[in-house]
C-alpha positions as CSV (number, residue, x, y, z in Angstrom):
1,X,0.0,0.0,0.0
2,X,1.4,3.2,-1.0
3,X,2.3,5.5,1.9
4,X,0.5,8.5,0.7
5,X,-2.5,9.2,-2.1
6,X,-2.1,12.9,-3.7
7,X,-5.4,14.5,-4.9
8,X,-3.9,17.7,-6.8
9,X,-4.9,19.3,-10.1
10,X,-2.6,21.8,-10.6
11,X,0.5,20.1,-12.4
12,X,3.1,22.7,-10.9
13,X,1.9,22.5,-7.1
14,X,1.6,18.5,-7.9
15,X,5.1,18.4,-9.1
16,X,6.5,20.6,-5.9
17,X,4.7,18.0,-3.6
18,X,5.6,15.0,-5.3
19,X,9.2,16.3,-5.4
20,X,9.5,17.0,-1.3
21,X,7.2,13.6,-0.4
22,X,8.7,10.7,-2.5
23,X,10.9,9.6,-0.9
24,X,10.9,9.1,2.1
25,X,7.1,8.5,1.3
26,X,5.7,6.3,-1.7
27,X,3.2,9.1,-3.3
28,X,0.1,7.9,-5.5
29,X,-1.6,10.7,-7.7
30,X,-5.3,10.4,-7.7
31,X,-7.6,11.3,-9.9
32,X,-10.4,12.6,-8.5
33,X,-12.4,12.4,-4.6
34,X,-14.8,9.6,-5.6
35,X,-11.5,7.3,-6.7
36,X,-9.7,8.3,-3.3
37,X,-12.8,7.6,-1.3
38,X,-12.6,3.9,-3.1
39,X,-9.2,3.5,-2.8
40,X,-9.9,4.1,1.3
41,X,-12.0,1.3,1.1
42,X,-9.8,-1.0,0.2
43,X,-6.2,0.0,2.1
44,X,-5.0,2.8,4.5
45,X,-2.4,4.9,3.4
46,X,-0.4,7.0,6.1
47,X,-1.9,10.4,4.4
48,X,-4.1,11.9,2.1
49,X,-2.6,15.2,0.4
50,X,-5.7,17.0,-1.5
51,X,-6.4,20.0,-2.7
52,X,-9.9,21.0,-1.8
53,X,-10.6,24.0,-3.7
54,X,-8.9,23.6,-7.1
55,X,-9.5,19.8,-7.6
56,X,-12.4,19.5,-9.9
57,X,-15.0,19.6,-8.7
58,X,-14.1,21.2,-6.0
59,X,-14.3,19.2,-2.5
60,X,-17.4,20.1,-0.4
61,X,-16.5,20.8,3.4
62,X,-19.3,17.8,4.3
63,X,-17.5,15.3,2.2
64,X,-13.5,15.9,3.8
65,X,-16.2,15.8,7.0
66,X,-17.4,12.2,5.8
67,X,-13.7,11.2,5.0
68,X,-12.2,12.7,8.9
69,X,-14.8,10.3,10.6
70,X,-14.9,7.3,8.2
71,X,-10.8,7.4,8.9
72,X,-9.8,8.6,11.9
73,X,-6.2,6.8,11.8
74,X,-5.8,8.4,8.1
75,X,-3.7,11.9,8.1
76,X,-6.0,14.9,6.3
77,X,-3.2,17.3,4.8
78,X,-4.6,20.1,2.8
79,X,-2.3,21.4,0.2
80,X,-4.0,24.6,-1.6
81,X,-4.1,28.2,-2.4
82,X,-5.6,29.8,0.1
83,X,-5.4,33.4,-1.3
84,X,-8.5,34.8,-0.3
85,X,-10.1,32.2,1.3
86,X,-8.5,32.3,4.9
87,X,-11.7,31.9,6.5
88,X,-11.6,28.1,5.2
89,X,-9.0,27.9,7.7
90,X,-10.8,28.0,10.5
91,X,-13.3,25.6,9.2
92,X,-10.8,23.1,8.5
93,X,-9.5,23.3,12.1
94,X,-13.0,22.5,13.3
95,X,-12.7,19.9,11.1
96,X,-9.8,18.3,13.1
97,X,-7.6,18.3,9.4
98,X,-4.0,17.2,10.6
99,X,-1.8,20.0,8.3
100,X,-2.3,22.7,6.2
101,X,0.3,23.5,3.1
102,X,-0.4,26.7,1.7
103,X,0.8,26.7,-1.5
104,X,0.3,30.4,-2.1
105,X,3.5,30.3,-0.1
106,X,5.8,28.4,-2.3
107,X,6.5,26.2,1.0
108,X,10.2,24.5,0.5
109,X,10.5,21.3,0.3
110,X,11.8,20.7,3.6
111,X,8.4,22.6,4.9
112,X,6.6,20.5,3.2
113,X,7.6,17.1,4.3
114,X,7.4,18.5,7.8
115,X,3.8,19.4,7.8
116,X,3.1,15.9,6.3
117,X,5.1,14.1,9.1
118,X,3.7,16.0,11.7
119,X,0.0,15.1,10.4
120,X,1.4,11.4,10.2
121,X,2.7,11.6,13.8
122,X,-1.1,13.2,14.0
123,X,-2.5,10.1,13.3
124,X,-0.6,7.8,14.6
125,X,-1.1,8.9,18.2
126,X,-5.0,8.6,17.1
127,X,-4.4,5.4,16.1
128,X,-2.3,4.5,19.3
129,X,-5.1,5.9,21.4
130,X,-8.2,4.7,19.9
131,X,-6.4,0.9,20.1
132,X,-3.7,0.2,21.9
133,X,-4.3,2.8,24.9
134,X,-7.9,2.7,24.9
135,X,-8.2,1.7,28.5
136,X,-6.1,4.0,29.8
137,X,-7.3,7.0,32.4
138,X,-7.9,9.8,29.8
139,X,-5.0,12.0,31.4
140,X,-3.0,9.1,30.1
141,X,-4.3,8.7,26.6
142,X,-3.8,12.6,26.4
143,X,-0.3,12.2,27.7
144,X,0.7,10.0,25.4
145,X,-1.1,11.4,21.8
146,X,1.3,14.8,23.0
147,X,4.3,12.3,23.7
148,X,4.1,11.1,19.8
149,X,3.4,13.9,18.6
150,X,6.4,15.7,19.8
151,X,8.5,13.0,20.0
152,X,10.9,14.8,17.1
153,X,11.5,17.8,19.5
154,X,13.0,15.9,22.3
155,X,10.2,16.8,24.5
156,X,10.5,17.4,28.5
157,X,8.3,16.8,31.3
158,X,7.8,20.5,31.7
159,X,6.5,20.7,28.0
160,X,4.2,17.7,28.4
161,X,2.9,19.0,31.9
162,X,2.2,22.3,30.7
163,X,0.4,20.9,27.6
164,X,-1.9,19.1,30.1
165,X,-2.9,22.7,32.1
166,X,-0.7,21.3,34.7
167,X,2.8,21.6,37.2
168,X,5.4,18.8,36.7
169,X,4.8,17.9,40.2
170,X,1.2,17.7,40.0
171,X,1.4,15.9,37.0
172,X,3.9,13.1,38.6
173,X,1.4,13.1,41.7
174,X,-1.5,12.7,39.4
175,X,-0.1,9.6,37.6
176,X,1.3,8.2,40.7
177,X,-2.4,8.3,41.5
178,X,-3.1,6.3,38.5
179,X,-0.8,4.0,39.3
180,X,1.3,4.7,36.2
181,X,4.7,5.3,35.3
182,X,6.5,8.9,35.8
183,X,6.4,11.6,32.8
184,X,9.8,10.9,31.7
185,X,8.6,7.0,31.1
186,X,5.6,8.2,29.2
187,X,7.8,11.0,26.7
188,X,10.2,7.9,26.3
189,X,7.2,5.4,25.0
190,X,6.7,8.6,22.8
191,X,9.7,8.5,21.2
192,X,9.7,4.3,20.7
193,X,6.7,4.3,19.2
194,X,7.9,7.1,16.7
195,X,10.5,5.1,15.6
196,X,9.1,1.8,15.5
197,X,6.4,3.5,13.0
198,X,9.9,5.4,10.9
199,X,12.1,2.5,11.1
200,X,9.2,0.6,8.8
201,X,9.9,2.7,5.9
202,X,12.3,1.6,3.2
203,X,14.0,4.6,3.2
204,X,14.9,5.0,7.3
205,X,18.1,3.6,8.6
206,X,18.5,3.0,12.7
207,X,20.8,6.2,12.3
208,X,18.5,8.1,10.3
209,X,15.7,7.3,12.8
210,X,17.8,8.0,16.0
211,X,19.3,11.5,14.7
212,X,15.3,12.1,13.7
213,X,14.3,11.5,17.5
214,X,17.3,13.5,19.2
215,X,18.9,9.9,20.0
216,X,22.9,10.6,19.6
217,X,23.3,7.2,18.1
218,X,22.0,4.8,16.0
219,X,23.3,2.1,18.8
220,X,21.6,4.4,21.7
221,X,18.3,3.8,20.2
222,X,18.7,0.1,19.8
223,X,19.5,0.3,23.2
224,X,16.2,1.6,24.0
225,X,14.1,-0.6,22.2
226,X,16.1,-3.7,23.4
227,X,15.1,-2.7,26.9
228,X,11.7,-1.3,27.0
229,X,10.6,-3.7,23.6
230,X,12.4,-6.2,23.9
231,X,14.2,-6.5,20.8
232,X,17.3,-5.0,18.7
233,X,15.5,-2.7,15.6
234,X,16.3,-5.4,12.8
235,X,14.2,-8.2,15.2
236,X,11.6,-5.7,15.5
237,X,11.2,-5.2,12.1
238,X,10.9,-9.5,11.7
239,X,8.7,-9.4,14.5
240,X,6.0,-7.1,13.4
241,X,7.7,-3.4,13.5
242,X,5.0,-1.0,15.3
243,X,2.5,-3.7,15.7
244,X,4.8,-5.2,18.0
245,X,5.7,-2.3,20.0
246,X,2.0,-1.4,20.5
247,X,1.3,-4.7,21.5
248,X,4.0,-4.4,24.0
249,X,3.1,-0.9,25.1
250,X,-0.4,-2.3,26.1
251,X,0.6,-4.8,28.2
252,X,2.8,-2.9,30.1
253,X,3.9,0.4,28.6
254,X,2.1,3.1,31.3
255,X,1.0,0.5,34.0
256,X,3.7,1.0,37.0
257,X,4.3,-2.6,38.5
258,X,3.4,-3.0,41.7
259,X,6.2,-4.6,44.3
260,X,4.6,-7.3,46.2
């Protein structure tokens, strides 16, 4: 399954994202919105990139509603000229759309694969917490969908308490409470579950994926996933990739043992 669908009319805007998305991703141009709504049917990409305004016909606001809440665990990027139309921004927010590229801009490459992987990472911790921590206390699903998404930002327990309205210390009081593991635990989950999902593409190496996650080696990370997974990266890849480290992360990711 290809890593991306691309819904984009104009040939120069096509071209720019094609250029900046494949590689690392696998980009499929789609014809029109009835074909990507078929092609959801039968396979999940990572991310749909579509131009709403400019693809003919144009896409109705109801149908990109339809598509957010037939596929949650799907990343909505809009890539369009918004020139005019800013007010469409603030609908699109409403509409819980995971990145905005406005080509109006003439975004770089380099801004434009970052918009896409951060609507990926989006999704993923939508995915995470609609599956693998859906019986988590809420504080700890919302802990968790910030850990992911920041996990390329080497994130601190100050940034993830804040995110949650709350003090560090309340925060590590709160999940004591909960009987889960400290903040600096949960960030780290973050991070292994961001690379499990990056060290599944073709193009990622274990140093690529470290150096993407502030790790300062390749052999660092490896450490990490050994410990906390279980396995070195190339026996997580044979044993599953992500699925394995979810699977993992549910049993006893958050959950603090208890000594007897």
């Amino acid at each position: 399954m290809d890593d991306i669908f691309l819904l984009q009319s104009d040939q120069r805007a096509a071209a720019a994202l094609m250029g900046a998305l494949d590689p690392p991703h696998r980009v499929r141009s789609v014809g029109d919105f009835m074909e990507l709504e078929g092609l959801l049917l039968r396979g999940k990409p990572q991310a749909c990139v579509l131009d709403v305004f400019d693809s003919p016909p144009s896409i109705p606001l109801t149908s990109l509603r339809r598509l957010r809440r037939r596929h949650p665990t799907v990343a909505l990027v809009v890539a369009s000229d918004f020139g005019g139309r800013e007010m469409d921004l603030y609908h699109l927010g409403r509409l819980s759309v995971d990145g905005v590229i406005r080509m109006e801009d003439g975004p770089s490459s380099r801004d434009i694969l970052a918009v896409v992987d951060g609507a990926i990472a989006a999704s993923l911790a939508t995915m995470v917490v609609l599956g693998a921590a859906r019986d988590l206390p809420p504080l700890a699903q919302e802990a968790i969908r910030w850990a992911i998404e920041h996990a390329e930002t080497k994130p601190q327990v100050s940034g993830l308490a804040a995110a949650l309205a709350m003090s560090p210390r309340a925060l590590l009081r709160e999940m004591k409470v909960l009987n889960l593991v400290p903040p600096r635990v949960l960030l780290l989950w973050g991070r292994l579950i961001r690379a499990s999902h990056l060290l599944e593409r073709s193009s990622e190496t274990v140093e690529s994926v470290a150096f993407h996650l502030g790790y300062a080696t390749g052999g660092a990370l490896g450490k990490a996933l050994k410990r906390h997974v279980g396995c070195s990266p190339t026996h997580l890849l044979q044993r599953g990739g992500l699925a394995w480290t979810l699977d993992v992360f549910q049993r006893r990711g958050l959950r603090e043992e208890r000594k007897p």
